[in-house]
Every structure is written in structure tokens, then in C-alpha cells.
C-alpha positions in Angstrom: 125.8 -18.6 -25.7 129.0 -19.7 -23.9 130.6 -22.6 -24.8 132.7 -24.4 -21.7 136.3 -25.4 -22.6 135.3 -29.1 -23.0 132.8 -28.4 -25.4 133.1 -28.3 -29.1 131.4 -27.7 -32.4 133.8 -30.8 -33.5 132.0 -34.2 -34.0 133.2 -36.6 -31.3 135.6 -38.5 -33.0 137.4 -35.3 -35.2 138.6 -34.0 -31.1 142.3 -34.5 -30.0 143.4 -34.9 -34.0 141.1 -38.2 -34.1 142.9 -39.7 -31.5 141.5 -42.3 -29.0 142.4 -41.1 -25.3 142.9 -44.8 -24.4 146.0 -45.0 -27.3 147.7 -41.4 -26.3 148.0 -42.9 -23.0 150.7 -45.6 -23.8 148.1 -48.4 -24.4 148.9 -51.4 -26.6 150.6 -54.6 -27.0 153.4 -55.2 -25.0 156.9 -52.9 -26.3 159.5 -54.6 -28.5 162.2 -53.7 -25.7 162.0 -51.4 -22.8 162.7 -48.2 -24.7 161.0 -49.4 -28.1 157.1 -49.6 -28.6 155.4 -49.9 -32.0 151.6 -49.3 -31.8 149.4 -47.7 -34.4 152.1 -47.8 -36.7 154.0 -45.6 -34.9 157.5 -46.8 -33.4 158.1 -45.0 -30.5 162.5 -45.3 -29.2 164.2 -43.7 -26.4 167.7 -44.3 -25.8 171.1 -42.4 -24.1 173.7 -41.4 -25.9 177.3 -38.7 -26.2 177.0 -36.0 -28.0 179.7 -36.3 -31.3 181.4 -34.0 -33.9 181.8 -35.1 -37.3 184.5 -33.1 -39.0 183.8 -33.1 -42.9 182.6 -30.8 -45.5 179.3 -29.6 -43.5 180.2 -30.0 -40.2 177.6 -31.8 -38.1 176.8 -33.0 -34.4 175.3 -36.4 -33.9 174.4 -38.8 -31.3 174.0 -43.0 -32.3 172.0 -45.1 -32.3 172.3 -47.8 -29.9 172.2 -51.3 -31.7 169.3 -52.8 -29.9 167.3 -49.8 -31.4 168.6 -50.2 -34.7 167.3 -53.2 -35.0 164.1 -52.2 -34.5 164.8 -49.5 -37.1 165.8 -51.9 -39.6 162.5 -53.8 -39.1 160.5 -50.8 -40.1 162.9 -49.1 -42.7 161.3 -50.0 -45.4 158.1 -48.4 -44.8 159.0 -45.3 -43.3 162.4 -44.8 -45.6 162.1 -42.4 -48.4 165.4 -43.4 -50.5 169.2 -43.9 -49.4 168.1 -45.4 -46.4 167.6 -41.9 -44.5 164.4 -42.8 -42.2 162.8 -39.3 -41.2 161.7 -39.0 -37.3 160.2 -36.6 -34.9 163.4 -36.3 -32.1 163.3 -35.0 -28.7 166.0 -33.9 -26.5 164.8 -32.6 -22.8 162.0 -30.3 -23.9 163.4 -29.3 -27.4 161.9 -31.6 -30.3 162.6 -31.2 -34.2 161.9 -33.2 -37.2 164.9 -34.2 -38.8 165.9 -37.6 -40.4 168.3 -40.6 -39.3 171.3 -41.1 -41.5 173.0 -45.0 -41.9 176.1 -45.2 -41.1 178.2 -48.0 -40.5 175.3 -50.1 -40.2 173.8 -48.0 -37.4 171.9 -45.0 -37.4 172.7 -41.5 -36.4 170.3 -37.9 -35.7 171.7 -35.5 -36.5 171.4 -32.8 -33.5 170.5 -28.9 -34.9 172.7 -25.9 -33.6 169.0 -24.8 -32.1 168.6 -27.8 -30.2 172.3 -27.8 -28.7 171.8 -24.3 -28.1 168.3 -24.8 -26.5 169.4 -27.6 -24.4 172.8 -26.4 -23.3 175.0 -29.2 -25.1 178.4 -29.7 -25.8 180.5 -32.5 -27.8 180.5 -35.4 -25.1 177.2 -35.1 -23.4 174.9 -37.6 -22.5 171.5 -36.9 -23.8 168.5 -39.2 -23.8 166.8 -38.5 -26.7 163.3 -39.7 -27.8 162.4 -40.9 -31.4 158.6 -41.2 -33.4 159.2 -43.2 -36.7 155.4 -42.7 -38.3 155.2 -45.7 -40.7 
């Protein structure tokens, strides 16, 4: 017996990881900002931002958080933090995502942005890069 690619020996509700179509599809309450929406407890962010260098012991490239998406951040912190204030994230630059976690500084945040990504992505220290951020809380 053939099975056709919609069918499945998964119950109805264990498909698409348990996930509702209706809520993969952006559906919810109305977004914090333009480029924020929380739903599910999920916080979704996108936001631009230049591509920095910070000099130090272990050298590292960043990009900041803008502070309109801090704040939403900061709202949330406390659930998804797991000590020092470091918040970890799913990130996405063009079509390169990593899981990596956003550092406080200077009352901001900053993601940190992986030699695989900048290589990926062709980035250099003063790019603009949108990047996309999933805070599960």
C-alpha cells in the first residue's frame, strides 16, 4: 500500500511538530510594534542594523539591538534569561540562521554574528543586515 505525501501514520494533531496551521501563518493578537510580535509565547523581532568589531580578548562581531526592540526584550527577560542577563534566541541573517544568545551591554542588547554566518552571507564590519530574532519564553 502506497501512502500519498499528505498522508501519515501520525495522529492529527502530532503533524507539523503539533503546530496549528492557523498560528504558523502569523495569526494572533495584534504585534507590540511593527517588527515585534509575541504570540504563543514566542517573541518574534526583526530589525536593521551595521555590522561591528569588538576588539578585546576573543574578538567578536556584533550587530545592536535597536532600543524600541530592547524594550520588548526587557519585558520578557526574565522568562527566557538563563543567568547574567544573556537571553538565548534563534537569529537569522538572509537565509543563514544559528542559535546563539544576546549579550547586555550598555543597557542594550547585542548577537553576536558567527564567522559561518558572515562567511555565508558575505559580510563585512559596516554592513547593514536585517536580522530576525525568536526569543521562545
Amino acid at each position: 500500500m502506497r501512502l500519498s505525501p499528505r498522508s501519515s501514520t501520525l495522529p492529527r494533531n502530532t503533524r507539523n511538530n503539533g503546530q496549528n496551521r492557523k498560528y504558523r501563518r502569523g495569526r494572533g493578537p495584534a504585534a507590540l510594534s511593527p517588527a515585534c510580535s509575541w504570540w504563543l509565547g514566542v517573541l518574534n523581532l526583526r530589525f536593521t542594523g551595521k555590522i561591528w568589531y569588538w576588539k578585546g580578548p576573543a574578538p567578536w562581531y556584533f550587530v545592536t539591538v535597536p532600543e524600541e526592540e530592547c524594550l520588548e526584550l526587557e519585558e520578557v527577560s526574565a522568562l527566557a534569561t538563563y543567568g547574567w542577563g544573556m537571553i538565548p534566541v534563534t537569529a537569522r541573517i538572509g537565509r543563514t540562521s544559528w542559535k546563539t544568545s544576546l549579550f547586555p551591554k550598555d543597557g542594550r542588547y547585542i548577537v553576536p554574528v558567527k564567522a559561518a554566518v558572515r562567511t555565508a552571507e558575505a559580510l563585512e564590519v559596516g554592513a547593514m543586515v536585517t536580522v530576525r530574532l525568536v526569543v521562545d519564553v
